[in-house]
N, C-alpha and C positions, 0 to 999 in steps of 0.2 A: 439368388432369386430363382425360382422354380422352374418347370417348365411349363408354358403357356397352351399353350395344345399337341395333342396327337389328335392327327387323323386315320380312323381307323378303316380298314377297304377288306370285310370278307370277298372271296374270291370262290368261285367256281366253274369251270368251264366257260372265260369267258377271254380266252385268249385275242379273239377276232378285235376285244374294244381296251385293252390293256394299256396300249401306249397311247390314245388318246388321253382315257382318264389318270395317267398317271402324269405325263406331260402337262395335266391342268394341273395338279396338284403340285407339280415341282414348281410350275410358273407362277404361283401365289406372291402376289409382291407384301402379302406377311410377313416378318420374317421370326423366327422363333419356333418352330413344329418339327416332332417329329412324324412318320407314316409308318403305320404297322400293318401287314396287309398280311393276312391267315388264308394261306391255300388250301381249300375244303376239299379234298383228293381228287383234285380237277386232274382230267384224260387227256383233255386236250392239248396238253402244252402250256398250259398257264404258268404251271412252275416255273418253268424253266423260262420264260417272259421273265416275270416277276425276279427272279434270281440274274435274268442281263440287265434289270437297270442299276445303275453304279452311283445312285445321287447315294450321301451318306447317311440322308436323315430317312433311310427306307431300312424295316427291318421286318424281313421276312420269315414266315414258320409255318408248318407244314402239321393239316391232321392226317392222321396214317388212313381214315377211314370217315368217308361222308356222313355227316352228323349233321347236315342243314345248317341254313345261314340263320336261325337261331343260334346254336352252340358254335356257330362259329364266331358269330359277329359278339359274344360274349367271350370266348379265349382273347379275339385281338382285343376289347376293352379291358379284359383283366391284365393285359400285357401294359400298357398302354401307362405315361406318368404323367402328362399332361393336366394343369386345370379345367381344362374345358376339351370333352372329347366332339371333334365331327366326325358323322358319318358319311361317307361314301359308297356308293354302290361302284362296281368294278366296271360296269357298263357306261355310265354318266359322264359327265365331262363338264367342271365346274369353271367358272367365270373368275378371270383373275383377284379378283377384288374379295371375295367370298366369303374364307376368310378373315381378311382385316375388318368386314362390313359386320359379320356375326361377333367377332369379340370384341367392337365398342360397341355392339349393342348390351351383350350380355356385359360387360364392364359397367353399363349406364342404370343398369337392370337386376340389382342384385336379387329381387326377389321372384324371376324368372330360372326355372332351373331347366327344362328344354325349349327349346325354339328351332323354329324352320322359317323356311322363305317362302316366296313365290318362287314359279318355275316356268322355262318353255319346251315346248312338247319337243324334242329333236329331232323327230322327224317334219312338222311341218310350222314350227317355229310361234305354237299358238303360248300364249300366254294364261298359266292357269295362277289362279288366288286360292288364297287358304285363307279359313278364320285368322284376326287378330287379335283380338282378347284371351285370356284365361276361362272368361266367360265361354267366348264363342268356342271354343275349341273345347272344354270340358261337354258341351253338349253334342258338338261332331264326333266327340267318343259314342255315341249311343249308333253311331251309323255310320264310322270306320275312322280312319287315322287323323287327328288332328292337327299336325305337321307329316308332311311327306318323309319318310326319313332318310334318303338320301340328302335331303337338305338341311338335317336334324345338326344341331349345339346341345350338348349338354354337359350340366356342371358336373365333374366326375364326382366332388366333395358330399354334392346331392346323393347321386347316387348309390354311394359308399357310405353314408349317413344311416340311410331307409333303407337299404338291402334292399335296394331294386334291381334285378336280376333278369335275362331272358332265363327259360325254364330248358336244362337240354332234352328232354321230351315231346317241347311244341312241335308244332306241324312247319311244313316247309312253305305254307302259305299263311300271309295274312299275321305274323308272327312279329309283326311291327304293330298292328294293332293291340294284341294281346301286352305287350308291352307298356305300352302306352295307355292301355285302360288300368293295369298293375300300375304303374307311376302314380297314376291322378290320386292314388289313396294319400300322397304325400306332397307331391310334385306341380309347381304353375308352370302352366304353357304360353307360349306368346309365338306369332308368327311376325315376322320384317316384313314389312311392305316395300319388296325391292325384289327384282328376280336375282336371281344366283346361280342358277346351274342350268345344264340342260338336261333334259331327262330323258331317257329312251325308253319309249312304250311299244317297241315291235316285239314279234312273234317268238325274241329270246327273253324275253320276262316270266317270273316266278311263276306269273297268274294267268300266262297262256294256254289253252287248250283246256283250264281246269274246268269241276263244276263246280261253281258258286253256288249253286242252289242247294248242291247235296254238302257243300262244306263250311258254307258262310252262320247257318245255325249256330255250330259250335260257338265258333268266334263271338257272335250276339250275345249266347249265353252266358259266355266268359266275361266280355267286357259286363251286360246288366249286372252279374254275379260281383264285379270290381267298382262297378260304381255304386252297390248299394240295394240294387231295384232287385222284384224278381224279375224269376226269368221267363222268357214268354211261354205262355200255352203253344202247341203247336198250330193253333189256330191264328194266335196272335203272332207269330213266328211268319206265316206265312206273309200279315200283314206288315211285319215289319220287313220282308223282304220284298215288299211291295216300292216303300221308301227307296229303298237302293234299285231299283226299277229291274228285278227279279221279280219274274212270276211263275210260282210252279203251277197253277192252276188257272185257266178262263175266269175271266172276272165278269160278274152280272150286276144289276141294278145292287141286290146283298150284299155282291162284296165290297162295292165303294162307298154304302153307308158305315157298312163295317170297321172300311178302313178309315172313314168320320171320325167314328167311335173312336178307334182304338189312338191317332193322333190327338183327342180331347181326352179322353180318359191319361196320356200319360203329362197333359197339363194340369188334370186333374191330380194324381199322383205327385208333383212337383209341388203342390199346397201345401201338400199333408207332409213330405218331407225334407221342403227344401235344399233338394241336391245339387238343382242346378239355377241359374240367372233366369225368374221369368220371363225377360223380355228375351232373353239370347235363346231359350228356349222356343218362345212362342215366333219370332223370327225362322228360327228354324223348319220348325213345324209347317207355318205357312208355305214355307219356296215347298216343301214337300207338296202338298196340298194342292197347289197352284199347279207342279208340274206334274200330278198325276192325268191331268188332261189330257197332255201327248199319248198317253199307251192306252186311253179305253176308245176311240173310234175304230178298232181295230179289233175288237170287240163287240161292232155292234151300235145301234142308237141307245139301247135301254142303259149302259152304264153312261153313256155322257148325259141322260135325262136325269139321270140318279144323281148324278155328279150337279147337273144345276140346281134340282130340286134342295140338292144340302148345303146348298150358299154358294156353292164353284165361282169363281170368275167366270164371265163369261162377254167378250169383249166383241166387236164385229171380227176382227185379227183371228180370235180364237173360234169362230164361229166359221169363219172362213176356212181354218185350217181342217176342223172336225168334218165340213160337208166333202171338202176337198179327199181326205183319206176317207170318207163311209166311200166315194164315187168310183176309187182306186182299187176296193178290196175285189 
């Protein structure tokens, strides 16, 4: 009989969080994995971490030269013999049960070939949800990662089937997305409704100090480009960076009809070529919709008048809050 997973841990300067998360990963009451953990020419001392711990199921390797946790976190997978590989970030620190909890899901699940969990924030212990559906998560490809992937299962046999690949050229950011929109051309996603790990979202993550605004385009156009759709105008670009609550530009009454528009135009779009679930779709669309209210009294009265004149919610709560920030600016 085979083996049942590896878990795979690209690595980078992250000496400081090494023996937490590898001490979660030894402690797994799974039993059957092995741990393949790719030193990406970390400075710091990670190597040599990584090279004192003595469990046996740890096999460690080394790139002579930083290539990003794309090309890295694809060497430790091509290493790797496991049926089912997880990922691990080298910062994180996963929940004993993790796991044993992921592979009778995907065991119950054959037609599931990536899956994530919920997670809580490590630093102040909030609890965040992911889509659960194939559904719901093929449409949160349109507006970033559909599983977290630090809490990512996936079936290697999938994989290895479809020739789905990280690209060694990606960028060092957002390169889980890019993945993950390349997947969906073959690949069902599903999320556990269960936490499992903890996550660390402080100031040593990938996506600190970046610009989003100047770098997140790419990534849109990549995923639109993998799922099918075109790719935005740069006008339309702007508005989709609106949804992820990015704004390169002051918004006025124009821009939040626009951005009406352009959230109806790609339910319109969805008609004509049904790519994704229209309700999981139009679900979507609305929390957008709903929570664009937060970011326009800040703005100004004319975009919140814009915003009710186009149907907005607009509740006493929400009404309260809009007079409350015009009163603050």
């Amino acid at each position: 009989m085979g083996l049942k997973v590896s878990v795979v841990v690209p690595v980078h300067n992250k000496a400081p969080y090494l023996e937490a998360c590898f001490d979660s990963i030894f402690r797994q009451t799974f039993a059957g994995f092995e741990v393949v953990a790719v030193d990406d020419a970390s400075t710091d001392g990670s190597l040599a971490l990584l090279r004192s711990f003595k469990d046996p199921r740890l096999r460690v390797e080394r790139s002579e030269r930083n290539s990003g946790p794309a090309a890295a976190a694809q060497q430790a997978m091509d290493l790797a013999h496991g049926e089912y590989i997880v990922r691990v970030d080298a910062d994180d620190v996963m929940d004993p049960e993790r796991i044993a909890l992921q592979v009778a899901f995907m065991d119950a699940r054959p037609e599931v070939d990536i899956a994530g969990t919920y997670y809580r924030r490590l630093e102040d212990g909030t609890i965040v949800k992911r889509p659960v559906t194939h559904e719901e998560c093929l449409v949160e490809l349109l507006f970033g990662v559909a599983v977290l992937q630090t809490t990512s299962i996936l079936r290697r046999s999938s994989l290895v089937r479809h020739d789905v690949r990280y690209g060694s050229d990606w960028p060092h950011y957002a390169e889980d997305w890019m993945f993950q929109a390349k997947a969906a051309k073959h690949l069902r996603y599903a999320n556990l409704d269960a936490v499992t790990m903890s996550y660390r979202t402080s100031a040593n993550g990938v996506s600190s100090g970046r610009d989003r605004a100047a770098e997140l385009p790419e990534r849109i156009a990549f995923a639109f480009e993998q799922l099918g759709w075109p790719v935005p105008t740069d006008e339309q670009m702007d508005l989709h960076l609106m949804a992820l609550n990015i704004f390169r530009k002051p918004v006025d009454a124009r821009t939040v009809l626009a951005m009406k528009a352009w959230l109806d135009g790609l339910v319109a779009r969805n008609v004509s070529t049904g790519r994704f679930g229209s309700q999981a779709l139009q679900q979507r669309l609305d929390r957008i919709w709903d929570d664009l209210l937060f970011a326009l009294p800040r703005y100004g009265r004319s975009p919140v008048l814009a915003y009710q004149k186009a149907g907005g919610r607009m509740s006493l709560a929400r009404w309260y809050y809009v007079f409350r920030t015009l009163l603050s600016r």
